[in-house]
C-alpha positions in Angstrom: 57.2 1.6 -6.9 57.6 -2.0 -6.0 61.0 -4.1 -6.4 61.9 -5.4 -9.5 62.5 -9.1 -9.6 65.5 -10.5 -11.6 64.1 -11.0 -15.5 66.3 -14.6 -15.5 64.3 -15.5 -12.6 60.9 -14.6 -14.1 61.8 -15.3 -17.7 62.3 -18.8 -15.9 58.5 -18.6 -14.2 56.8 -18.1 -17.1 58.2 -21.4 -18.9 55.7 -24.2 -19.3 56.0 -27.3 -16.9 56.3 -26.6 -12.7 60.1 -27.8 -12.8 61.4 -26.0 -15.8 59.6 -22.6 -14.2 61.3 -22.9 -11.2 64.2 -24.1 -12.7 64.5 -20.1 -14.0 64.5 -18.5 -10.4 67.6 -21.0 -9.5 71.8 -20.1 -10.0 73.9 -21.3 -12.7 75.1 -24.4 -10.3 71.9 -25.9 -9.6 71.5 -25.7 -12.7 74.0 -28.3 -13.6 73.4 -30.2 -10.8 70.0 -30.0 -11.5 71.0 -31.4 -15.3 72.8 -34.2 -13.5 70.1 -35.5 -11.8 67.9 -35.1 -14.6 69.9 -37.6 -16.5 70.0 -39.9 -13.7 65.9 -39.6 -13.6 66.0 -40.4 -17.3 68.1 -43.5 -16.6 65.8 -44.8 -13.4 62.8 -44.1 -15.9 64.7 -46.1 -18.0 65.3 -49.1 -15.3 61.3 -48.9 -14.2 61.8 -47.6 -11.5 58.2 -44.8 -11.1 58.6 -44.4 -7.8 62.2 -43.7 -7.5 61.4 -40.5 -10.0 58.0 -39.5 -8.3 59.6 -38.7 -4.5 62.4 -37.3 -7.0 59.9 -34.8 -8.9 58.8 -33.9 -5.1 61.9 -33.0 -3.7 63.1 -30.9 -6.7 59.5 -28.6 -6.0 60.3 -28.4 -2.4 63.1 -27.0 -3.1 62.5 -24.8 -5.9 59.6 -23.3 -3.8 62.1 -22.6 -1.0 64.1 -20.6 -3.7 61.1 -18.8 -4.9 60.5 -17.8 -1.1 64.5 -16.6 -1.0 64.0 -14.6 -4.4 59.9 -13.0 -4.1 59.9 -13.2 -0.1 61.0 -9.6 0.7 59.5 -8.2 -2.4 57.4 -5.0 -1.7 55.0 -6.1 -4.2 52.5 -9.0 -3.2 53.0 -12.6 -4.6 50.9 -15.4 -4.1 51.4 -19.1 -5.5 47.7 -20.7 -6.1 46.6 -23.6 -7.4 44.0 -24.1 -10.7 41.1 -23.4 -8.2 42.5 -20.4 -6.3 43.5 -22.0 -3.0 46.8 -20.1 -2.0 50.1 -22.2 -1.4 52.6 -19.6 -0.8 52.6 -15.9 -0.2 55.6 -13.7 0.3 55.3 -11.0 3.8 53.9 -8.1 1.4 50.6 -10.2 0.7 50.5 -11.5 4.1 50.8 -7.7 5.6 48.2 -6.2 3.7 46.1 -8.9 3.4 46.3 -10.2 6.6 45.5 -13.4 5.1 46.7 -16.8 7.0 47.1 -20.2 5.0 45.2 -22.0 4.3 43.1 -19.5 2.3 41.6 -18.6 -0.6 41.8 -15.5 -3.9 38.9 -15.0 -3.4 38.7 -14.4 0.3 41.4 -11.8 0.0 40.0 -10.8 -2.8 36.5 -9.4 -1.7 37.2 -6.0 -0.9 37.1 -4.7 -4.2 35.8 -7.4 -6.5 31.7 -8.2 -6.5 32.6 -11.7 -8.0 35.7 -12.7 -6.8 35.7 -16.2 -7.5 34.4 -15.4 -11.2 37.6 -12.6 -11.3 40.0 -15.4 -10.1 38.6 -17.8 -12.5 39.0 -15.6 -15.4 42.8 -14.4 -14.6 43.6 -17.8 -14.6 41.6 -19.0 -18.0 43.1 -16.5 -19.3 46.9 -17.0 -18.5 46.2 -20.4 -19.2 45.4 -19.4 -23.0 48.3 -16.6 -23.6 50.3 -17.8 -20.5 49.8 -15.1 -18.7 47.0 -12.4 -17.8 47.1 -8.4 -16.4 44.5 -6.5 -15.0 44.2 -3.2 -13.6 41.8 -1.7 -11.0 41.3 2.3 -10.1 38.7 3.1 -8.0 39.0 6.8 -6.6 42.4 7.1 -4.7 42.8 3.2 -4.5 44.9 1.6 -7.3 46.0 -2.0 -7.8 47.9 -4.0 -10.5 47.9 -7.7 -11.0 50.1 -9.4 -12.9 48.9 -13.3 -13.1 52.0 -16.3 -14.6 50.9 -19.7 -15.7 53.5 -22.2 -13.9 53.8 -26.2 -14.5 52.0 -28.3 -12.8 48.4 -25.9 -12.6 50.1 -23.1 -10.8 49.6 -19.7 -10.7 52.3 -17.2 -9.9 50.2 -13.7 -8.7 51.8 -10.6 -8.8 49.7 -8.1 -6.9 50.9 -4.2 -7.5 49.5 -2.1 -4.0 51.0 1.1 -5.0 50.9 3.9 -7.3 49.7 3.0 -11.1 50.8 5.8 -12.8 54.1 4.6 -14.0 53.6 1.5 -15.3 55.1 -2.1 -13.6 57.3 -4.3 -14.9 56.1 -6.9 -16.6 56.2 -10.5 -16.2 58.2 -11.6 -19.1 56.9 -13.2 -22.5 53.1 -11.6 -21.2 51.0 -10.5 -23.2 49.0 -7.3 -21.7 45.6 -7.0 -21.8 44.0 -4.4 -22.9 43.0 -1.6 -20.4 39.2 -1.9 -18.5 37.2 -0.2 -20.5 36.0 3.5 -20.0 32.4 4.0 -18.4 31.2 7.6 -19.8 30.0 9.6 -16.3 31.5 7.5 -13.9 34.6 6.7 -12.0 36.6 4.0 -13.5 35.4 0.7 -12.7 36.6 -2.9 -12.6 35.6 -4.9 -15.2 33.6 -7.0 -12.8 31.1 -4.7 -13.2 30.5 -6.1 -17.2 28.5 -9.7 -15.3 26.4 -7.0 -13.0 25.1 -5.1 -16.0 22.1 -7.7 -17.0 21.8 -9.0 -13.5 17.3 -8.3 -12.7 18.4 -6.7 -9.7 19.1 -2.7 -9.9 22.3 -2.3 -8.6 24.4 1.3 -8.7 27.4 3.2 -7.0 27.1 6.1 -5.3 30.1 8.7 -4.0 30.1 10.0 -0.4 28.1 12.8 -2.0 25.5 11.0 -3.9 26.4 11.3 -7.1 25.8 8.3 -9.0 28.9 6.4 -10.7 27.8 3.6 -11.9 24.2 2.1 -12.7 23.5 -1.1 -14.3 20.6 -1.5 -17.0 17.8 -2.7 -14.5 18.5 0.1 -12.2 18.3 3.0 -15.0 14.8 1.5 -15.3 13.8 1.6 -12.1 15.1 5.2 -11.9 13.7 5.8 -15.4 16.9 7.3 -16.7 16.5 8.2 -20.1 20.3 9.6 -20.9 23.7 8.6 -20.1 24.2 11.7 -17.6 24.2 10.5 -14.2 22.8 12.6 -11.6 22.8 12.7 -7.8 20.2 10.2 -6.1 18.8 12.7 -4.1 17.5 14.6 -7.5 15.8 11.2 -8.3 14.1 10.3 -5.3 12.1 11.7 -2.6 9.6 10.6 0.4 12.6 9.8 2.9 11.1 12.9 5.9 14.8 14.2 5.9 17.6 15.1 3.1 18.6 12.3 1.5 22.2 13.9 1.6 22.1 13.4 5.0 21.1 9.4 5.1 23.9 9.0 3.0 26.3 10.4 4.9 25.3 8.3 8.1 26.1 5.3 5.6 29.3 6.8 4.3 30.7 7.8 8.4 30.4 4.4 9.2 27.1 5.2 11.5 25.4 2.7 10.1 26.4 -0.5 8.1 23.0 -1.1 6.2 20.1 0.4 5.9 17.0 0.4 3.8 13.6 3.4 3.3 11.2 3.5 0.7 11.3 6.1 -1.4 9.5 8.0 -4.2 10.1 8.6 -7.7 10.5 11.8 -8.5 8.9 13.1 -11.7 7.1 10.5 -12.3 3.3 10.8 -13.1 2.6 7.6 -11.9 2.8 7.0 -8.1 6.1 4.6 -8.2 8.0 3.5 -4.7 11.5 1.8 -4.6 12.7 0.5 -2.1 16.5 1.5 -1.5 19.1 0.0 0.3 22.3 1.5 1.1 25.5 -0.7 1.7 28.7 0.6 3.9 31.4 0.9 1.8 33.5 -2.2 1.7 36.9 -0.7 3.2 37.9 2.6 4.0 39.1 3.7 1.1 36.9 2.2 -1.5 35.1 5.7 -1.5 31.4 4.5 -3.0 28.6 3.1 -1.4 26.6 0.3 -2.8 22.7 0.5 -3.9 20.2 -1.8 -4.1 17.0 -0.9 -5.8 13.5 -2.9 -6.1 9.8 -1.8 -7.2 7.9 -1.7 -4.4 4.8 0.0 -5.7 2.2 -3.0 -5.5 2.9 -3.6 -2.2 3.2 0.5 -1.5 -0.7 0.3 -3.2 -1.4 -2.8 -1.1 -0.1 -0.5 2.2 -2.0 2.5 1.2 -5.2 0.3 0.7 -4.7 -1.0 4.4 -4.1 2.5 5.1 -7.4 3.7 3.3 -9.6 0.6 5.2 -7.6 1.4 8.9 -8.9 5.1 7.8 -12.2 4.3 7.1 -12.6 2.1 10.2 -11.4 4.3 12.4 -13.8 6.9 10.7 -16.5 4.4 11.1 -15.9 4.6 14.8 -15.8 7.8 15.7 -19.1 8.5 13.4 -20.4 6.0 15.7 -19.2 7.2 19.4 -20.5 11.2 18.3 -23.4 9.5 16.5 -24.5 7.9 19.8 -23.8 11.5 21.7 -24.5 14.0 18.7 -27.8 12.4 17.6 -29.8 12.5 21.2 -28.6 16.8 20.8 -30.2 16.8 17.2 -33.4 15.0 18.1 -33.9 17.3 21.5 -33.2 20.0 19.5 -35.3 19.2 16.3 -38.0 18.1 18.9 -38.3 20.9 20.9 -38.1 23.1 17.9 -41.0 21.6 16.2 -42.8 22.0 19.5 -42.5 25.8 19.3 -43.4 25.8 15.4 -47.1 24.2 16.9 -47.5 27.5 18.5 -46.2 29.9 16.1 -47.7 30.3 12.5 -45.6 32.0 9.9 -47.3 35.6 10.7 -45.0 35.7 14.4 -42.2 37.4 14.4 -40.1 34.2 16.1 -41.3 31.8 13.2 -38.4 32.6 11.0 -35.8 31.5 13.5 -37.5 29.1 14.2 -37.1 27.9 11.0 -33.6 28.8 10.9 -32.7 26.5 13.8 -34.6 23.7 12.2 -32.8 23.6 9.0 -29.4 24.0 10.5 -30.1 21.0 12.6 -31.7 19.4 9.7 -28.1 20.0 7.6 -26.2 18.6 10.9 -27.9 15.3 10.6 -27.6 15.2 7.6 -23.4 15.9 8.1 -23.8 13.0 10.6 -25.1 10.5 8.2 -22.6 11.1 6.0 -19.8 10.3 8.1 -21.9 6.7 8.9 -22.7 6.3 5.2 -18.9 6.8 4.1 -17.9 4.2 7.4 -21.1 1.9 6.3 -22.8 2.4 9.6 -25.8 4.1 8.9 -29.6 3.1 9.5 -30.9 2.1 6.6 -34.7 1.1 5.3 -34.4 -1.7 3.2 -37.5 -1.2 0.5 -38.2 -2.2 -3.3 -37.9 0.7 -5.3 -38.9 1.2 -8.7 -36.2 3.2 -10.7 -38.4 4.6 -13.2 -40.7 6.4 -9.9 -37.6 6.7 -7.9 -36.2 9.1 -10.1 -38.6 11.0 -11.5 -39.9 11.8 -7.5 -36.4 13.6 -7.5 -36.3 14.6 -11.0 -37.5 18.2 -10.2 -35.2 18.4 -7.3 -32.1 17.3 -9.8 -32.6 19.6 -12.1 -32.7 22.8 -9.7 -29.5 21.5 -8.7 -27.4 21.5 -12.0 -28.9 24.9 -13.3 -29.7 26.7 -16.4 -26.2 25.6 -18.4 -26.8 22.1 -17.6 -29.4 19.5 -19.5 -30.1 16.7 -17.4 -31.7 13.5 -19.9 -33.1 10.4 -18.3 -33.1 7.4 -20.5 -34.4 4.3 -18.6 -34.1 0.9 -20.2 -37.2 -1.5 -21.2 -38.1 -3.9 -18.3 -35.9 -2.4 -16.0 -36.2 -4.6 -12.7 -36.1 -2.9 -9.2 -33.9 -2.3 -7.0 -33.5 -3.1 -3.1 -31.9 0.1 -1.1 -32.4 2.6 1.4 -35.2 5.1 -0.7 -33.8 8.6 1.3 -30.3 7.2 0.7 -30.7 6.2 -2.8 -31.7 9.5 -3.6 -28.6 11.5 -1.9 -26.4 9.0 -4.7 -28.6 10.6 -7.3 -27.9 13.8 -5.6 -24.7 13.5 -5.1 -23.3 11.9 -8.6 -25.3 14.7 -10.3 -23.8 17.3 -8.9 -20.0 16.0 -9.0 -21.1 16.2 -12.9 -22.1 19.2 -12.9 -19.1 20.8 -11.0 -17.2 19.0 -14.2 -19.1 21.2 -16.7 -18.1 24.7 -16.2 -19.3 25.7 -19.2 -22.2 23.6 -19.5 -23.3 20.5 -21.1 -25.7 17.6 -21.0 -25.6 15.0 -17.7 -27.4 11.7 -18.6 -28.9 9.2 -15.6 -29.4 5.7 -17.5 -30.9 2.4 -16.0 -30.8 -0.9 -17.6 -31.2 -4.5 -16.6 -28.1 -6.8 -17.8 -27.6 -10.5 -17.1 -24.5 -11.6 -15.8 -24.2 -15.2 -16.0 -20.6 -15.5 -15.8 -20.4 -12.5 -13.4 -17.9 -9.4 -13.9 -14.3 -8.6 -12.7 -14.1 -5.1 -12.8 -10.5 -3.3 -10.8 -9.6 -6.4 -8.6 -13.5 -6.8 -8.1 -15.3 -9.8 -8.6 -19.3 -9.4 -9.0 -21.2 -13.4 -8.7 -22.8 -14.4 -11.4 -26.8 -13.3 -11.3 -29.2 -10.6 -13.0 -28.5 -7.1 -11.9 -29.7 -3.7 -12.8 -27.4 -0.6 -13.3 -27.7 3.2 -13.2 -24.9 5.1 -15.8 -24.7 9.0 -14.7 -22.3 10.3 -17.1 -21.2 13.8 -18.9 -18.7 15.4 -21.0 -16.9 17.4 -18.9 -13.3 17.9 -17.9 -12.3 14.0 -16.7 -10.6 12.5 -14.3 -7.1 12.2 -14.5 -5.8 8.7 -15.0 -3.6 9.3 -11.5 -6.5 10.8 -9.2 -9.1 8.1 -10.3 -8.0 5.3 -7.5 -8.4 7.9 -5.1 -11.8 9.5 -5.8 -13.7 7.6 -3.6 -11.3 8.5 -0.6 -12.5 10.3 2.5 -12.1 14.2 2.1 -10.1 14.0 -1.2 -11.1 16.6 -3.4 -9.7 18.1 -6.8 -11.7 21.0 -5.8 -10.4 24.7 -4.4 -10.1 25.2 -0.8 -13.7 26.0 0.8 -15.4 24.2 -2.6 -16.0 21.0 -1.1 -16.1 18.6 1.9 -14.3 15.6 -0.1 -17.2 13.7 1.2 -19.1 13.5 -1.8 -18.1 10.6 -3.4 -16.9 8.8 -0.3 -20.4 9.1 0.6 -22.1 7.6 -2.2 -19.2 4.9 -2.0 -20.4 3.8 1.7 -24.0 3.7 0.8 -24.3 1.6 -2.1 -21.5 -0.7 -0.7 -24.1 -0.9 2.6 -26.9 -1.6 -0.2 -24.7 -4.7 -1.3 -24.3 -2.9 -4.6 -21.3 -2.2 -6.8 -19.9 1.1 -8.3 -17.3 1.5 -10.7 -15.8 5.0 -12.5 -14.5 5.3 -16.0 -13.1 8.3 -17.1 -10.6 10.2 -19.9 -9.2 13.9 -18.8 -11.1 16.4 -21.2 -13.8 13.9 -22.7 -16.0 13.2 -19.8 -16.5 11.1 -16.7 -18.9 8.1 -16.4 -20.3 6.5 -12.7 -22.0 3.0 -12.9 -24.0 1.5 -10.4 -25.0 -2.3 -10.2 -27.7 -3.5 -7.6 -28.9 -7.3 -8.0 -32.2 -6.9 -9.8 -35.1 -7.7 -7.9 -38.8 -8.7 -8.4 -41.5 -6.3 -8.4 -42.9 -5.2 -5.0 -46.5 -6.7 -4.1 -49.7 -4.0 -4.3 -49.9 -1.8 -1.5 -53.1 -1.9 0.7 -55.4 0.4 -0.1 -55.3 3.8 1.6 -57.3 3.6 5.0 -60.4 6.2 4.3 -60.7 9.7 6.8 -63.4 7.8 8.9 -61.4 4.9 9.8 -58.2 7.2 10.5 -60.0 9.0 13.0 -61.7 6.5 14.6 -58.4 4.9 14.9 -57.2 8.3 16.6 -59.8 8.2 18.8 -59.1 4.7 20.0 -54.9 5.5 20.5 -55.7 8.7 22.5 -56.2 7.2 25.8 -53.1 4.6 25.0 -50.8 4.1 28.1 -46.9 4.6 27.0 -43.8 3.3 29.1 -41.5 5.7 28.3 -37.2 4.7 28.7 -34.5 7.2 28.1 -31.5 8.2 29.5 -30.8 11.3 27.6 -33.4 13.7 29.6 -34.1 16.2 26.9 -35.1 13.4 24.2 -37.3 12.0 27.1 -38.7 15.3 27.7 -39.4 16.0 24.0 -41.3 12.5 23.3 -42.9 13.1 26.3 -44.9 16.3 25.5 -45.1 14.7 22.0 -46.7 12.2 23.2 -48.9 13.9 25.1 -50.0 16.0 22.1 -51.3 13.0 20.7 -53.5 12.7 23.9 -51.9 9.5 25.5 -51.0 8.9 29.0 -47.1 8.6 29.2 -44.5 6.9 32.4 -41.2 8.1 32.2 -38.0 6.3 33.4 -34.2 7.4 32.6 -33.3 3.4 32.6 -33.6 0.3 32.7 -34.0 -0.7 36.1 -36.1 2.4 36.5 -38.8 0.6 33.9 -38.8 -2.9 35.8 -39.8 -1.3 39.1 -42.2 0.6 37.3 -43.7 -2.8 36.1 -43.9 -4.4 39.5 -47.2 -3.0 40.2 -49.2 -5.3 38.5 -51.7 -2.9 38.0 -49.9 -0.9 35.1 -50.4 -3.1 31.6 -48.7 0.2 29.2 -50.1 -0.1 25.4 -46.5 0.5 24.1 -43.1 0.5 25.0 -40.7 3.5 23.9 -37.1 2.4 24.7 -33.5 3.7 23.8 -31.3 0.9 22.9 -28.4 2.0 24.6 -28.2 3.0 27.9 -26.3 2.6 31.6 -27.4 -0.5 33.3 -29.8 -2.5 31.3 -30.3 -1.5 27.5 -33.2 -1.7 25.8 -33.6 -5.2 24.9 -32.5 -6.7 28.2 -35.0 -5.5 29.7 -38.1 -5.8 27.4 -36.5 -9.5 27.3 -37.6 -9.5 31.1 -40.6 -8.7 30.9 -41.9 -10.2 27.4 -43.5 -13.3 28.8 -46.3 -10.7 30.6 -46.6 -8.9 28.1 -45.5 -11.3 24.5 -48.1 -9.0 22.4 -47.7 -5.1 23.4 -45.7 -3.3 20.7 -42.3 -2.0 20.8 -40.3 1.2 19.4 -36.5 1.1 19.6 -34.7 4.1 19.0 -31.2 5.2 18.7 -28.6 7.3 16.4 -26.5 4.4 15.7 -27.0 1.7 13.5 -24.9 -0.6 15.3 -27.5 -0.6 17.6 -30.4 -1.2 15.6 -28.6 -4.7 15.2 -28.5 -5.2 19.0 -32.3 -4.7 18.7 -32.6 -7.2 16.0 -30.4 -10.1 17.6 -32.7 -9.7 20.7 -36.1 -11.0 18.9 -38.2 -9.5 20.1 -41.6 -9.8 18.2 -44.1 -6.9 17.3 -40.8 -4.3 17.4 -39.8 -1.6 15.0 -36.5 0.8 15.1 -36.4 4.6 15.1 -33.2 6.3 13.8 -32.0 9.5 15.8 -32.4 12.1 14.8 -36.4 11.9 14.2 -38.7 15.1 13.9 -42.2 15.4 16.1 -44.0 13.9 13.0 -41.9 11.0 12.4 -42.1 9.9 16.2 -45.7 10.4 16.5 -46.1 8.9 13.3 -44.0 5.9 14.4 -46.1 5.3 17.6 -49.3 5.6 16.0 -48.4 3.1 13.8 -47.4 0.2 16.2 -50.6 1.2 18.1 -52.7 1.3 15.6 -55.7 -1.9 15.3 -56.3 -3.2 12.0 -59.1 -1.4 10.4 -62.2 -4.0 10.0 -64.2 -3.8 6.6 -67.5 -2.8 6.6 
């Protein structure tokens, strides 16, 4: 308990006016001679002379202060003499031990370890013993307890009495004070200073945690960030999650000192909504102040920002290695699709071999297809830009549609009047069908009605649609819909994702939707999903409209197709390709179709072929990529003898196909890997073939 000072010597303090305060901490003798002088004061005053009384006033305050030092000076409590705006001018050897504070210096400096707001604590103690000359506050924060007892003097003094010890017998009093009522009591938390009363509305969350992690205090914005609903205040570990280690554990690092500061991003828990806060922890600010300071803010636009990043770094990196296996995995497929349909030539469906034959072609068949997924989802795919008329589009695939969603399932087409055509990838356009129609019906277990709409809108002041802005201009959607089970409000940002599925294990790739997403982005379309768990789903696909394709030729008549045969049979075909088991296949195809072929495994290889002057080939076959000299390089070289002979680029990549485009090179076509023995042959025939002359 700390020293009592003598009540004549306080009751003096506490007296209005600097002089007649100190006047209170001095003996009975300077009293008189203090009453003495006073009267000769009153008669200079009287005489006129100001100045005489002015270094008068000072020497009577020099000299009461050096009797306040004799009376508070060994006092075990702490008192400091500060001025109206906290600046100390005295303070006995208590205060200067445990503060360790050197004048000049300020409250508030000394102040910090336990106050938020120190200056706004200082300048409340002091408005308020300025109104009921004098103010007491009290301060219990675990095992730390501290009493301050606060005097108005003359002159804009303060006379601070700072208790360091034990609180629970109550201090003298200054005299004539008037206490203040004690801080009020925070249900589920430690007891706080009332500082904590200015923190409450601040926008920031702000709370105290215990070495533990048990929550003691938590200010309004806070308890909505952590979507606290009752006064009970948990630990934070039962709030938040996401931090790869127990958050008990973090908090102890703080709490030991370990580290100072430091700040994670964590997840709310039991929240259906993905929200992220970020969460700094604070050191404590002394040893024994037993709580650690937290800092909360919402984080979850820039979490969604982060995972969108993520999602593109995901799909890019996707995109590349569909690309490197395409390169590698296509030139298998095609020699193996190739040589296969080889065999079929020789085998009708009466040999014993034909159906594994056909086995082996419809497993490669479904691994190019598995390939082209993974370019569709990373946009990298070949596609065949053509006009395509929705209304024939989709009733070519209707049959196929309707196998797919089964007997429980209705599928309704309802097409729009005038509906304008689209511009996509026809083989492509139809796996979207495919696709969408089947996600339906996996939402209608217990069956139900899909519908495939088309329409034609204008959209002159365009659409912004989930952060998407689609230009103004005329463009023609496709609505598949149903009434199944939904999409859950939470799950429909993410449908589109690679390999997310709400699906059992073994039930689906989670390429599905992905896949569609990649091919009508790639199409320069737009797709959007709206949904409501247990009332349906509803996918919507816009594609600028376009006009209507021009007439096709007519049909070139049996005569004229085999005359043409007869003149490509004895064509002469340069042949380049590294991969020797494509070369081999195209070869013999090419064979087949009675021309005459040169091989070479590269570039080079094709040039020295060339340099007999004597060999003018019909056609050029050429891989795009290959060691050395790729494909255009080295047509490039050689164009100017030959501007007019037609070329066939092929690869499994459609990176490449844009290679082959950027070269220029006139009368040239591209031929995505994997192709089958008809496509290829088809392909060559067609670049070779003369235009048929009418009759």
């Amino acid at each position: 308990m700390a020293e009592a000072v003598p009540n004549s010597a306080l009751a003096a303090l506490a007296s209005s006016g600097v002089v007649l305060g100190l006047l209170g901490l001095l003996s009975a003798s300077a009293v008189t001679s203090l009453a003495y002088v006073s009267a000769g004061t009153a008669l200079l005053l009287l005489g006129g002379v100001a100045w005489g009384a002015k270094h008068l006033m000072g020497a009577i305050r020099t000299r009461d202060k050096r009797r306040l030092m004799q009376l508070l000076g060994g006092s075990g409590a702490a008192y400091i003499l500060a001025d109206e705006d906290g600046h100390i001018l005295w303070q006995n050897s208590a205060a200067a031990t445990h503060f360790g504070s050197d004048i000049p210096c300020d409250l508030s400096a000394i102040l910090s370890d336990m106050h938020a707001n120190p200056d706004g604590f200082v300048t409340r103690m002091h408005d308020l013993a300025c109104a009921t000359d004098s103010a007491d506050h009290h301060l219990a924060l675990h095992n730390t307890h501290r009493a301050y007892h606060v005097a108005k003097l003359g002159d804009a003094q303060f006379l601070w009495r700072i208790d360091l010890e034990n609180l629970s017998a109550p201090s003298a009093p200054l005299p004539d004070e008037n206490p203040a009522p004690p801080a009020p009591h925070i249900q589920n938390t430690a007891a706080q200073p009332d500082d904590t009363q200015h923190l409450q509305t601040l926008p920031v969350g702000l709370a105290h945690i215990n070495i533990e992690g048990q929550l003691t205090y938590v200010n309004d914005e806070a308890r909505r960030l952590l979507g606290m609903r009752d006064t009970c205040l948990p630990r934070l570990s039962d709030l938040l999650e996401g931090l790869g280690r127990p958050v008990a554990e973090w908090i102890a690092d703080i709490a030991a000192g370990r580290i100072a500061r430091s700040t994670e991003v964590l997840r709310l828990k039991q929240n259906f909504s993905e929200t992220y806060l970020k969460v700094t922890l604070t050191a404590p600010p002394f040893a024994e102040a037993g709580f650690i300071v937290v800092v909360f803010s919402d984080v979850t636009e820039l979490k969604s920002l982060e995972a969108k990043f993520s999602q593109s770094q995901k799909m890019q990196a996707i995109g590349q290695l569909a690309g490197g296996v395409a390169h590698d995995f296509n030139n298998l497929l095609t020699a193996i699709s190739g040589h296969c349909d080889l065999l079929l030539l020789r085998h009708d469906r009466s040999d014993l071999d034909f159906p594994d034959l056909m086995q082996i072609q419809q497993n490669t068949n479904r691994a190019a297809a598995l390939v082209r997924q993974l370019l569709a989802l990373s946009r990298q795919q070949t596609l065949k830009f053509e006009t395509l008329d929705l209304h024939e589009t989709i009733e070519d695939v209707t049959h196929l549609l309707n196998r797919l969603v089964g007997e429980k399932v209705t599928l309704t087409l309802r097409h729009g009047t005038d509906v304008a055509p689209i511009r996509s990838d026809k083989r492509q356009f139809e796996q979207i069908l495919m696709n969408l129609v089947v996600n339906a019906r996996d939402a209608l277990p217990m069956g139900g009605e899909i519908r495939i709409e088309t329409e034609t809108r204008p959209l002159p002041q365009g659409l912004t649609r989930e952060n998407v802005q689609l230009p103004p201009g005329t463009y023609t959607l496709i609505t598949i819909s149903d009434d199944g089970v939904g999409i859950p409000q939470a799950l429909i940002g993410k449908v589109f994702e690679p390999f997310f599925t709400t699906k059992r294990q073994g039930e689906g790739t989670g390429l599905g939707l992905s896949t569609v997403y990649g091919i009508v982005k790639q199409s320069g379309g737009y797709i959007f999903v709206d949904s409501e768990e247990g009332v349906g789903a509803s996918f919507t696909l816009y594609f600028a409209a376009q006009k209507p394709a021009p007439p096709v030729p007519e049909t070139p008549t049996r005569d004229s197709l085999h005359n043409t045969a007869l003149h490509l049979r004895h064509a002469l075909i340069l042949l380049v390709e590294d991969e020797t088991p494509v070369r081999s296949f195209a070869a013999r195809a090419l064979e087949l179709q009675g021309h005459k072929v040169l091989e070479a495994d590269c570039g080079e290889a094709a040039l020295d072929i060339l340099t007999d002057h004597t060999i003018r080939p019909d056609c050029f076959v050429t891989d795009v990529i290959m060691p050395g000299l790729d494909g255009p390089s080295w047509i490039a070289e050689i164009r100017d003898r030959f501007p007019e002979t037609p070329v066939i680029f092929m690869s499994g990549y459609a990176e490449d196909s844009r290679v082959a485009a950027q070269a220029r090179i006139s009368n040239a076509t591209f031929l995505g890997k994997p192709f089958s023995l008809a496509e290829f042959t088809q392909t060559v025939n067609a670049q070779l073939r003369e235009p048929v002359k009418a009759a």
